[in-house]
C-alpha positions in Angstrom: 111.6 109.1 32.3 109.3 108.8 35.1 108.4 112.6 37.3 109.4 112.7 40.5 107.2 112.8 43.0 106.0 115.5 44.9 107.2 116.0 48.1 103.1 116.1 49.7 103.1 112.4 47.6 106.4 111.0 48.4 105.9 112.0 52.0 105.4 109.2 54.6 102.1 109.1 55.3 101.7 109.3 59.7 98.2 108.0 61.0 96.3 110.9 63.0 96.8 110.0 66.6 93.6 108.7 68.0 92.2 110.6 71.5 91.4 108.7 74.3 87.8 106.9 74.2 85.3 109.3 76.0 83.4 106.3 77.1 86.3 105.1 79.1 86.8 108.1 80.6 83.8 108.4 81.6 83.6 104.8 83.5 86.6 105.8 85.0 85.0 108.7 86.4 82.3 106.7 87.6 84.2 104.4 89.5 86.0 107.1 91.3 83.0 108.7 92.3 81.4 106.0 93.5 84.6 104.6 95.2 85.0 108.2 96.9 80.9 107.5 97.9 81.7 104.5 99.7 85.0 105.7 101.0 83.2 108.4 102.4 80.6 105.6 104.3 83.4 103.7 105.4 84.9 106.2 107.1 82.0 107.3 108.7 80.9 104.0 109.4 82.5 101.0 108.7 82.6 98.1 106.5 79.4 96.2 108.3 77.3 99.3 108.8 77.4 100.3 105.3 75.3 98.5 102.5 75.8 99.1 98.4 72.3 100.6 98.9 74.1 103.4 101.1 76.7 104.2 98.4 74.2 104.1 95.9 72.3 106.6 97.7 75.5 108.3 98.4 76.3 109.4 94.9 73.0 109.3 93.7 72.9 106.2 91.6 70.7 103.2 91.5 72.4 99.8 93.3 72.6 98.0 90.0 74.7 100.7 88.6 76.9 100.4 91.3 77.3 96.9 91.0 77.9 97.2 87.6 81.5 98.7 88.3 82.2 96.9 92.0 80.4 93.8 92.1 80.2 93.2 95.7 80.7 95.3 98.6 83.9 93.3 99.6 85.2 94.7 95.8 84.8 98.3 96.6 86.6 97.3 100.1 89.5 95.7 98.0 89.6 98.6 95.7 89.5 101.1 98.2 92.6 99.8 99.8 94.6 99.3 96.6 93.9 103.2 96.5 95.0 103.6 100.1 98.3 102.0 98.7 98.9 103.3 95.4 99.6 107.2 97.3 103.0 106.0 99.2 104.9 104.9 95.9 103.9 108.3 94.2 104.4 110.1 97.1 108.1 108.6 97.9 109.0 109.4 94.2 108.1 113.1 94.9 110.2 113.5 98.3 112.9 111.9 95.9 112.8 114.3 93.9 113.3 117.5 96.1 117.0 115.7 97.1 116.2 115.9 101.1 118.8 112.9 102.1 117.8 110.1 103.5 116.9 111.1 106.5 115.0 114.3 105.6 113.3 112.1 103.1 112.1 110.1 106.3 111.0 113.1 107.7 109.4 114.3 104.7 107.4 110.9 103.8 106.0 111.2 107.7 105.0 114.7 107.5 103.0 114.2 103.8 101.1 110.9 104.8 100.3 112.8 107.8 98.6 115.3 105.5 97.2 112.6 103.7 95.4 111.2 106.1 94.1 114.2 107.6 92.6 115.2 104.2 92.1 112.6 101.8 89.3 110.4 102.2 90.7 107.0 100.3 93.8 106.7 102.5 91.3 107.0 105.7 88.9 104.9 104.2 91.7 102.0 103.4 92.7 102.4 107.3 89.5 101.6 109.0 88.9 99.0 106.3 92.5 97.3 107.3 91.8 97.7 111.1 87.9 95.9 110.5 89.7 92.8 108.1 88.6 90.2 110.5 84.9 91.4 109.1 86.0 91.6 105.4 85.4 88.4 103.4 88.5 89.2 100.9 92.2 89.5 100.7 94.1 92.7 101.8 97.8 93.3 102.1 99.3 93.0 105.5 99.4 96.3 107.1 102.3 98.3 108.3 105.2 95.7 106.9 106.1 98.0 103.7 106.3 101.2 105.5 108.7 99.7 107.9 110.5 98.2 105.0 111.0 101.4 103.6 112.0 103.7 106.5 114.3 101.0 107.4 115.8 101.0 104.1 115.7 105.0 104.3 117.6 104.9 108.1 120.2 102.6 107.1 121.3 105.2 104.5 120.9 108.1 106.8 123.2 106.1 109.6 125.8 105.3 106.5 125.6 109.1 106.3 126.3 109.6 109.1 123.2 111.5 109.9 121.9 109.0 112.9 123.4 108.6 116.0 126.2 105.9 116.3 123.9 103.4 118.6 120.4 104.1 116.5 119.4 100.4 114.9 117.7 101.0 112.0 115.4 98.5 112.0 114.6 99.5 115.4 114.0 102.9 114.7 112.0 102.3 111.7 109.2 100.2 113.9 109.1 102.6 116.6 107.9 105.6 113.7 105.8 103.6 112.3 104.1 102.8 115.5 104.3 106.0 116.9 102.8 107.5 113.4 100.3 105.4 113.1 98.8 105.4 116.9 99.2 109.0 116.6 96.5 109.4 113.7 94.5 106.7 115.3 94.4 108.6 119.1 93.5 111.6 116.4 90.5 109.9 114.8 89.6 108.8 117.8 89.3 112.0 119.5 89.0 114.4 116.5 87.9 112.4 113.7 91.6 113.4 112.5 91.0 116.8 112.0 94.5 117.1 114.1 96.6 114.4 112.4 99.0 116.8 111.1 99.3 119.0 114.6 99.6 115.8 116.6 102.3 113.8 114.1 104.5 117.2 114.3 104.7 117.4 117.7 105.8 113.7 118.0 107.8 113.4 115.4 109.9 116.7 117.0 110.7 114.8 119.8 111.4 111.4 118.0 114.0 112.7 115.4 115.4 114.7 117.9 116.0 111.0 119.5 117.7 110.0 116.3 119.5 112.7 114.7 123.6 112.4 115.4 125.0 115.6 117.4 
């Protein structure tokens, strides 16, 4: 009669998870610091008055390393504004989640890129680069189109709701904030290198929703 088995033997045997490669990490690191570098430069800048030599310098790496991760200047451009763009889907899921209704979800989405682009360095970086794409030799989205896309889709709800007045047109109303938001922070950079952006965008946007909002 054959023993049974122990239970450490007949156990199913689970492979040890593996932890993530250090080396990867570490080129991921890189890349951000050196796309923060040129961010930085472009900001301060722009795209023609800044070299790889600059971001090199910048973050204290030699040009070849840099072009090691970005091989042209156009690709930290590119990758710069895929950054700029990756922060709205993220940031709509978060308004989402704190259950504002549409239109205080509107309100909410204004009010954080607002902070965005007052504080982080990517999303100003990937609006100078989109305003100087006559001068980039490379293929960025079309600016504007999906923020209007989405406060359109946002304001159609809200008026459903019955939280718009009764002769607000969506569509209407969602190019008119995106306009107004995004020649506020311009007018902001211009004059403050955007160290008002949220100041000035609350004072508009008081008087705008006040425009839109039903009795």
């Amino acid at each position: 009669m054959q023993e049974p088995q122990s239970n450490a033997v007949a156990a199913k045997v689970i492979p040890a998870r593996r932890g993530s490669d250090p080396k990867q990490e570490r080129s991921a690191r890189t890349r951000l610091r050196v796309l923060i570098g040129a961010a930085e430069l472009f900001t301060e800048r722009g795209f023609r008055q800044t070299s790889v030599k600059d971001v090199a310098d910048r973050v204290g790496m030699t040009k070849g390393a840099v072009y090691f991760h970005y091989p042209t200047k156009e690709a930290l451009a590119v990758a710069i504004v895929e950054e700029h763009y990756a922060r709205w889907p993220k940031m709509l899921d978060e308004v989402t989640a704190e259950d504002r209704g549409p239109l205080g979800s509107v309100v909410r989405m204004l009010e954080r890129a607002a902070a965005a682009f007052q504080h982080d360095v990517l999303v100003q970086a990937g609006a100078r680069l989109q305003l100087e794409r006559p001068h980039i030799e490379a293929e960025l989205p079309t600016p504007y189109v999906d923020w209007v896309a989405l406060l359109e889709s946002l304001l159609t709800s809200a008026k459903e709701s019955g939280e718009l007045r009764a002769d607000v047109v969506p569509g209407d109303a969602a190019r008119s904030l995106v306009s107004a938001f995004f020649g506020s922070q311009h007018v902001s950079d211009v004059l403050s290198g955007r160290a008002d952006v949220v100041a000035r965008w609350q004072t508009l946007s008081d008087l705008l929703f006040r425009a839109l909002r039903a009795d």
